[in-house]
Gaussian input, Z-matrix of N, CA and C with variables (Angstrom, degrees):
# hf/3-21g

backbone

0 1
 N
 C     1     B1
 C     2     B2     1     A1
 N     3     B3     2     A2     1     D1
 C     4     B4     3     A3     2     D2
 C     5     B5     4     A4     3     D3
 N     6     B6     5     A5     4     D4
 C     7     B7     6     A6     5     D5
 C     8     B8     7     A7     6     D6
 N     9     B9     8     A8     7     D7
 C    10    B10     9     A9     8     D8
 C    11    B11    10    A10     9     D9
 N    12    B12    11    A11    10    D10
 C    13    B13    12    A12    11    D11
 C    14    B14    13    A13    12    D12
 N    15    B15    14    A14    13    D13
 C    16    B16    15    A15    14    D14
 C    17    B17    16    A16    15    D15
 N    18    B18    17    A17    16    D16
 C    19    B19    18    A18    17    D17
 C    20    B20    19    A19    18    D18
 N    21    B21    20    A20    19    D19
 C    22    B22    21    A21    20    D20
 C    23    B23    22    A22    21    D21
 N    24    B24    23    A23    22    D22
 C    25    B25    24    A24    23    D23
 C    26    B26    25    A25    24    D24
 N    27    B27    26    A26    25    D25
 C    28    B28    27    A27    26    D26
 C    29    B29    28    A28    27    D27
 N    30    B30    29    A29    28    D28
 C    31    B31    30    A30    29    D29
 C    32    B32    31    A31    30    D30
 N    33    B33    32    A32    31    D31
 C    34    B34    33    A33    32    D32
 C    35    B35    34    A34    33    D33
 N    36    B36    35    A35    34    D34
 C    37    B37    36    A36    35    D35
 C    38    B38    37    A37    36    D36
 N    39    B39    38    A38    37    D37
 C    40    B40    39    A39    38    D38
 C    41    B41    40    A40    39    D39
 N    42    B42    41    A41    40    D40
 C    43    B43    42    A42    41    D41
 C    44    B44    43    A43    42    D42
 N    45    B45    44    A44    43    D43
 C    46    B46    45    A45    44    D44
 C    47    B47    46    A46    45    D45
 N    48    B48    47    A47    46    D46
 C    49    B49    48    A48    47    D47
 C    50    B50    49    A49    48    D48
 N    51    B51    50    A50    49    D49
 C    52    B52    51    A51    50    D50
 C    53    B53    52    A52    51    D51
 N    54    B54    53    A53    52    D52
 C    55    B55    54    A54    53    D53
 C    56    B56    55    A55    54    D54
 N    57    B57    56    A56    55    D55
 C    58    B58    57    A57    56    D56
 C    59    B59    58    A58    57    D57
 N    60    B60    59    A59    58    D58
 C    61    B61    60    A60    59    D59
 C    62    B62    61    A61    60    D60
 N    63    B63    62    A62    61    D61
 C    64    B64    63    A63    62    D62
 C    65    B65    64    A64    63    D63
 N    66    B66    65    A65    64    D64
 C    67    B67    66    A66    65    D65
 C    68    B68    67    A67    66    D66
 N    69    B69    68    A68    67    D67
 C    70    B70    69    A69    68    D68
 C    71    B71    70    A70    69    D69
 N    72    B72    71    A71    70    D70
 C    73    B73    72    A72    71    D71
 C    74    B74    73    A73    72    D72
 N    75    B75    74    A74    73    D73
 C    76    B76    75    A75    74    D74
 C    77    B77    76    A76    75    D75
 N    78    B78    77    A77    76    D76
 C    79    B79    78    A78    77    D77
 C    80    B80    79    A79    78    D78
 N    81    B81    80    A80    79    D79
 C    82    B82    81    A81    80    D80
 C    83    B83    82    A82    81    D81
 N    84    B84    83    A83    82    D82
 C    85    B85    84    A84    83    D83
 C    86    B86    85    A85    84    D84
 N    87    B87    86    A86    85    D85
 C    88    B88    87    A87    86    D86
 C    89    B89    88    A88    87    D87
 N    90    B90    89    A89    88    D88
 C    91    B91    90    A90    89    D89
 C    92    B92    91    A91    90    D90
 N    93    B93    92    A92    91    D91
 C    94    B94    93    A93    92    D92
 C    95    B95    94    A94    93    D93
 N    96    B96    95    A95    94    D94
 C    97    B97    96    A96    95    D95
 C    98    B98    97    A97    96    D96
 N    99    B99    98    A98    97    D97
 C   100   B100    99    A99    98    D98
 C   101   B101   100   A100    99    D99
 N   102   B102   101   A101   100   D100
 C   103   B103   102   A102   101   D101
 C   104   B104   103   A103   102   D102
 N   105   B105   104   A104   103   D103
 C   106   B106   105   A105   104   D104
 C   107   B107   106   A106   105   D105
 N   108   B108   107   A107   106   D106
 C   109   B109   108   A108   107   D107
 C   110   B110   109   A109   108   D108
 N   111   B111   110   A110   109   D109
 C   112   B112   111   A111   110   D110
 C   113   B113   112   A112   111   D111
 N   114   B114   113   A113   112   D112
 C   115   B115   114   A114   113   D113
 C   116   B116   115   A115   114   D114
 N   117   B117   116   A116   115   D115
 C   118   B118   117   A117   116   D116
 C   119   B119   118   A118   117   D117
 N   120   B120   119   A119   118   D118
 C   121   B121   120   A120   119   D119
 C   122   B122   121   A121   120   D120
 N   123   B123   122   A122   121   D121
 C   124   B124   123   A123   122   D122
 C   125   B125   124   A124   123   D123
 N   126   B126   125   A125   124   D124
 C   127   B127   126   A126   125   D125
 C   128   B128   127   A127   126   D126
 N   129   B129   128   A128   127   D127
 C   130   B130   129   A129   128   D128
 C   131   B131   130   A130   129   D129
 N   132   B132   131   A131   130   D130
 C   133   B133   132   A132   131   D131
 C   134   B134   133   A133   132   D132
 N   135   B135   134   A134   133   D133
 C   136   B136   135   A135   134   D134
 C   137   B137   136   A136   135   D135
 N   138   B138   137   A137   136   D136
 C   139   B139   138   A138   137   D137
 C   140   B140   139   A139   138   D138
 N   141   B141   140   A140   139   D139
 C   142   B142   141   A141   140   D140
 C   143   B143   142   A142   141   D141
 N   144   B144   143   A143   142   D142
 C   145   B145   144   A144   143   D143
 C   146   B146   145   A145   144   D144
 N   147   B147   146   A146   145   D145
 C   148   B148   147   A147   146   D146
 C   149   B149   148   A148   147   D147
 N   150   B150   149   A149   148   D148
 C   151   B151   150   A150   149   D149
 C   152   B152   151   A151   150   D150
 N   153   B153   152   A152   151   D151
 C   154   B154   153   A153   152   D152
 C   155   B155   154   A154   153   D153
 N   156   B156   155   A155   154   D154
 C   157   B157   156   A156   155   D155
 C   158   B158   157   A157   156   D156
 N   159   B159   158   A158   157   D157
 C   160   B160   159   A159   158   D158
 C   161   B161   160   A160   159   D159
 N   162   B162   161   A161   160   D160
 C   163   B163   162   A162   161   D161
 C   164   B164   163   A163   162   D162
 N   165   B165   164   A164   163   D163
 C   166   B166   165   A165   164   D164
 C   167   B167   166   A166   165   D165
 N   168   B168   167   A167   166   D166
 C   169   B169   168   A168   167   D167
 C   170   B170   169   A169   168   D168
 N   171   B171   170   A170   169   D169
 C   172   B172   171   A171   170   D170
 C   173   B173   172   A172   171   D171
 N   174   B174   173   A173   172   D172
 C   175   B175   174   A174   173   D173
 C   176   B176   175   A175   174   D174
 N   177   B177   176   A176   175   D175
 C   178   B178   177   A177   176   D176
 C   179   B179   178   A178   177   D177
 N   180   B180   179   A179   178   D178
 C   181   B181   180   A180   179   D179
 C   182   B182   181   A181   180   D180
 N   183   B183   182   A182   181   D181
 C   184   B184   183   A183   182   D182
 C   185   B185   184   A184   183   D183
 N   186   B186   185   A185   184   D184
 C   187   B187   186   A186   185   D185
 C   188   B188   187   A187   186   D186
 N   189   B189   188   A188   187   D187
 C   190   B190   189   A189   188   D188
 C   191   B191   190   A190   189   D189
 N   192   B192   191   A191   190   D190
 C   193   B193   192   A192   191   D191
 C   194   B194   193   A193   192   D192

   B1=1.4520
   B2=1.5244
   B3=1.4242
   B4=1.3368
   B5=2.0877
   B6=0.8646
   B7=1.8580
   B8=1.2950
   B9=1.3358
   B10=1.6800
   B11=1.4861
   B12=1.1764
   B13=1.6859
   B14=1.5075
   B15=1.6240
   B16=1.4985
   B17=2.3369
   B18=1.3789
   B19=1.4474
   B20=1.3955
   B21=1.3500
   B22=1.5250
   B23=1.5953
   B24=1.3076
   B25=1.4900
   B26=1.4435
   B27=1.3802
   B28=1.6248
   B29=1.8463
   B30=1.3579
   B31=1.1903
   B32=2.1876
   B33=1.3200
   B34=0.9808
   B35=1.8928
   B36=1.5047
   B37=1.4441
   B38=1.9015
   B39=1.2908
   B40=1.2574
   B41=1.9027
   B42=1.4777
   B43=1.6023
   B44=1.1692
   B45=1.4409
   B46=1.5281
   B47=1.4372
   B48=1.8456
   B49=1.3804
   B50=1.2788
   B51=0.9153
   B52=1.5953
   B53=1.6673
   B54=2.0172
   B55=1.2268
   B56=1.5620
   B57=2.0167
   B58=1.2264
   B59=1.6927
   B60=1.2555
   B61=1.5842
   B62=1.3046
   B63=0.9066
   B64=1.3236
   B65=1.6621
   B66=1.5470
   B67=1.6547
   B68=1.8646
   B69=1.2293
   B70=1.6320
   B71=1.3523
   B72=1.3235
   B73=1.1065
   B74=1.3220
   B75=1.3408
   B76=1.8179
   B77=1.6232
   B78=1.3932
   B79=1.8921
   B80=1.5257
   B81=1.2371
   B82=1.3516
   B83=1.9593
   B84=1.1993
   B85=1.5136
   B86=1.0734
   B87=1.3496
   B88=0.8679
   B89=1.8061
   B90=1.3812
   B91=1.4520
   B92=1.4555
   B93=1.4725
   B94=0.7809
   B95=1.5424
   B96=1.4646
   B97=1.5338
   B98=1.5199
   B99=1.4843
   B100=1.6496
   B101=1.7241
   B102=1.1615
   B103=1.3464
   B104=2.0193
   B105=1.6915
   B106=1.7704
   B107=1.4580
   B108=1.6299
   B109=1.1033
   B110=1.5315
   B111=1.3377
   B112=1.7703
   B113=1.5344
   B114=1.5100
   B115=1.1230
   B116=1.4299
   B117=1.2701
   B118=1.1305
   B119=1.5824
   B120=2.0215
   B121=1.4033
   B122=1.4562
   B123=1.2232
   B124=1.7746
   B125=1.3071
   B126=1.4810
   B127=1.6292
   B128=1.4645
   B129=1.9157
   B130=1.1606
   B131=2.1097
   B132=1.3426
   B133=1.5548
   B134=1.3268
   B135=1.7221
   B136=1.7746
   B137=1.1398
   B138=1.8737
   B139=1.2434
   B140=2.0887
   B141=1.0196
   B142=1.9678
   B143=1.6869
   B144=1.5270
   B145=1.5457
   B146=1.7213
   B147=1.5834
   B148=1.2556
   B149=1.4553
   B150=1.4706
   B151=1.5585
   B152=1.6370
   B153=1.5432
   B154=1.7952
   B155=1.5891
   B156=1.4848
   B157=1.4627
   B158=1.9047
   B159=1.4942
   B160=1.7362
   B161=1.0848
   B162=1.3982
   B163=2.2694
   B164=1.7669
   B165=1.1745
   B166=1.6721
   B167=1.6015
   B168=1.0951
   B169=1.3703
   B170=1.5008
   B171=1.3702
   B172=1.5084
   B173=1.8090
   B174=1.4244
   B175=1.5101
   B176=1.4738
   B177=1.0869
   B178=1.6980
   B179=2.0908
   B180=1.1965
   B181=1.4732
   B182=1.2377
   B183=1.7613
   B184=1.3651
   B185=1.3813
   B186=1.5113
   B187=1.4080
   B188=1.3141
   B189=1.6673
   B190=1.3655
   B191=2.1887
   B192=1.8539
   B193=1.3905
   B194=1.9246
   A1=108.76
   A2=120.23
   A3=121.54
   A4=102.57
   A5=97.94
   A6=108.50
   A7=129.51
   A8=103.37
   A9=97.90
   A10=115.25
   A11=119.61
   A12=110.78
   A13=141.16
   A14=90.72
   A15=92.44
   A16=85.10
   A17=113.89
   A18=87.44
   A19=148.05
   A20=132.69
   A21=110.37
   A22=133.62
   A23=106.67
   A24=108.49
   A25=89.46
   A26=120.99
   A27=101.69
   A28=91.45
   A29=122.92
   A30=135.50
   A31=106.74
   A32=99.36
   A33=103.38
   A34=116.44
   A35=110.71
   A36=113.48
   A37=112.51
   A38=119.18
   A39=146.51
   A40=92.25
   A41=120.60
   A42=137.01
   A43=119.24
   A44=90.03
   A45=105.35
   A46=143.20
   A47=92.88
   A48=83.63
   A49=141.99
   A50=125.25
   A51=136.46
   A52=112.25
   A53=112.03
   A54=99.87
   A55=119.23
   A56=109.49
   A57=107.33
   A58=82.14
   A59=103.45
   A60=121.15
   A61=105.29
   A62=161.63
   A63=166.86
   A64=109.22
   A65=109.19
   A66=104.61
   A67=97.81
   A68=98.55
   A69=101.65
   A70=118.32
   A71=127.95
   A72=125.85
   A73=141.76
   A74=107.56
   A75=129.40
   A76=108.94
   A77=95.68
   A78=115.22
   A79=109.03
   A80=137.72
   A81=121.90
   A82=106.55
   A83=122.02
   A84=121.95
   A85=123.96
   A86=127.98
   A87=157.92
   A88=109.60
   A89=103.56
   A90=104.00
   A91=145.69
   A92=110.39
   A93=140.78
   A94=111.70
   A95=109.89
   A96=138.40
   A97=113.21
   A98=99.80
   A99=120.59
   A100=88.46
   A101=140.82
   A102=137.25
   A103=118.25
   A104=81.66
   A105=88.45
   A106=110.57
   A107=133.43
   A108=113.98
   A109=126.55
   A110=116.25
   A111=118.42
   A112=110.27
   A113=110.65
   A114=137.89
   A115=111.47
   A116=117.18
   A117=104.31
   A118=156.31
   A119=71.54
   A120=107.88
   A121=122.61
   A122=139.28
   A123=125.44
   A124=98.35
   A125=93.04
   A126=117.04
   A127=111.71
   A128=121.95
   A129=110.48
   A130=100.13
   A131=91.90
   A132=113.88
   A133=101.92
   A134=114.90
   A135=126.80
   A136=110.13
   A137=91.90
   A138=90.17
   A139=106.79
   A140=90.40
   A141=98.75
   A142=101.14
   A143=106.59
   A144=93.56
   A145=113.13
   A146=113.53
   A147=127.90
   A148=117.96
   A149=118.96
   A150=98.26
   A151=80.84
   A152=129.08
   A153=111.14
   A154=108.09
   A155=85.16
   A156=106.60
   A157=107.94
   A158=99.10
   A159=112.41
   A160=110.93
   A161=116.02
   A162=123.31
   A163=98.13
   A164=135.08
   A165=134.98
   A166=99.02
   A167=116.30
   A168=139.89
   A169=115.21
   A170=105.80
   A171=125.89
   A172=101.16
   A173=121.39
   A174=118.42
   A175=109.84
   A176=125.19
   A177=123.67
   A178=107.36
   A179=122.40
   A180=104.83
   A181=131.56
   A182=120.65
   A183=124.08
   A184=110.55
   A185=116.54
   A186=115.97
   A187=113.47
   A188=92.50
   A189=131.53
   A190=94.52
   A191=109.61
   A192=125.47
   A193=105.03
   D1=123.11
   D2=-174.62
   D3=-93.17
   D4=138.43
   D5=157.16
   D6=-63.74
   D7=128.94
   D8=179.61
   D9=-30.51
   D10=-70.73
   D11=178.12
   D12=-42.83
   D13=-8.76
   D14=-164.00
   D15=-118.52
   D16=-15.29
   D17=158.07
   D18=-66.21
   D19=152.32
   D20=173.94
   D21=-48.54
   D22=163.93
   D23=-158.36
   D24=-73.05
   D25=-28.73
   D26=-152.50
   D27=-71.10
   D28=-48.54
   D29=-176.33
   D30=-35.31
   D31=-64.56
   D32=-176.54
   D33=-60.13
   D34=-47.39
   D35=176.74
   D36=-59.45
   D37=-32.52
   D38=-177.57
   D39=-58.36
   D40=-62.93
   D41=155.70
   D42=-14.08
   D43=-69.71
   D44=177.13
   D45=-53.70
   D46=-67.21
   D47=150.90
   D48=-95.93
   D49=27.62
   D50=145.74
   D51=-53.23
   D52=-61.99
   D53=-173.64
   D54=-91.66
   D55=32.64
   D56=-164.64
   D57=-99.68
   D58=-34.54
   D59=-174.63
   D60=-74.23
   D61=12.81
   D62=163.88
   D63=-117.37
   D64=-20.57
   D65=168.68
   D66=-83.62
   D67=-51.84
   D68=178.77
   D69=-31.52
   D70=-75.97
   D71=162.61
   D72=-100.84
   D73=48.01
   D74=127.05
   D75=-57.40
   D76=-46.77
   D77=-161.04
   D78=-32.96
   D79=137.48
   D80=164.93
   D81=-73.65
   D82=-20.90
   D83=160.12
   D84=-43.15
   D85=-41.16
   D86=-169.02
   D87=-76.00
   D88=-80.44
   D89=152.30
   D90=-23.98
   D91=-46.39
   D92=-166.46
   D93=-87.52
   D94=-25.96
   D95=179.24
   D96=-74.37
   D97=-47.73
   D98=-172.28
   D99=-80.62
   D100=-51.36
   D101=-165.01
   D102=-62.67
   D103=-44.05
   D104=169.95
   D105=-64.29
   D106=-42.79
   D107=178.63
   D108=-113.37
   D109=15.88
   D110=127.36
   D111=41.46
   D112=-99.96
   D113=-175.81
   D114=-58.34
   D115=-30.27
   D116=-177.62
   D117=-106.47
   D118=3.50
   D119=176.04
   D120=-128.16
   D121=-178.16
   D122=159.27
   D123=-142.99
   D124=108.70
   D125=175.50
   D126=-38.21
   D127=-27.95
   D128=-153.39
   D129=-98.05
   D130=8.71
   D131=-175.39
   D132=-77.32
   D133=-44.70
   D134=169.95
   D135=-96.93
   D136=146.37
   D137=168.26
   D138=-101.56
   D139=-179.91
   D140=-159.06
   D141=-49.28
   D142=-37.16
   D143=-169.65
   D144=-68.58
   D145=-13.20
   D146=179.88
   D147=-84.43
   D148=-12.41
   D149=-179.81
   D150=-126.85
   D151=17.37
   D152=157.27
   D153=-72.61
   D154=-46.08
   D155=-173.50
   D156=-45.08
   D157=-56.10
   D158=-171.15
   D159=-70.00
   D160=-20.58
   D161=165.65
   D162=-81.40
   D163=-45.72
   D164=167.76
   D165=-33.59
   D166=-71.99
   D167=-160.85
   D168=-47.14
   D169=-74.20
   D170=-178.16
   D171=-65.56
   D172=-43.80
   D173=-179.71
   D174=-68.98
   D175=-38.15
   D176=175.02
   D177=-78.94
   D178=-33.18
   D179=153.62
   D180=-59.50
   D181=-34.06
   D182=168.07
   D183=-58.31
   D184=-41.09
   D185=170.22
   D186=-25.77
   D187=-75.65
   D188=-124.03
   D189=-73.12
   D190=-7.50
   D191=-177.41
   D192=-67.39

């Protein structure tokens, strides 16, 4: 059995964002993100790493105003 530190990076980053994406959309932001644009998208068109990614994206440009 190897230790977190001593597995590969891809293994460990692979970890990560998996349980970053699973905090993401728990988020009510998140929710709330997917609900405003509804209409204008079809969730079943993405797959999950594509609309965490597209809530990352669009929320750090609103920042970034």
């Amino acid at each position: 059995m190897t230790s977190p530190s001593s597995a590969p990076a891809s293994f460990s980053d692979d970890l990560i964002w998996d349980n970053l994406k699973q905090a993401i959309t728990a988020s009510s932001g998140f929710h709330r993100w997917q609900a405003e644009r509804s209409l204008t998208f079809h969730t079943a068109e993405q797959t999950l790493d594509q609309l965490v990614s597209r809530y990352l994206r669009e929320t750090l440009e609103t920042l970034a105003y």
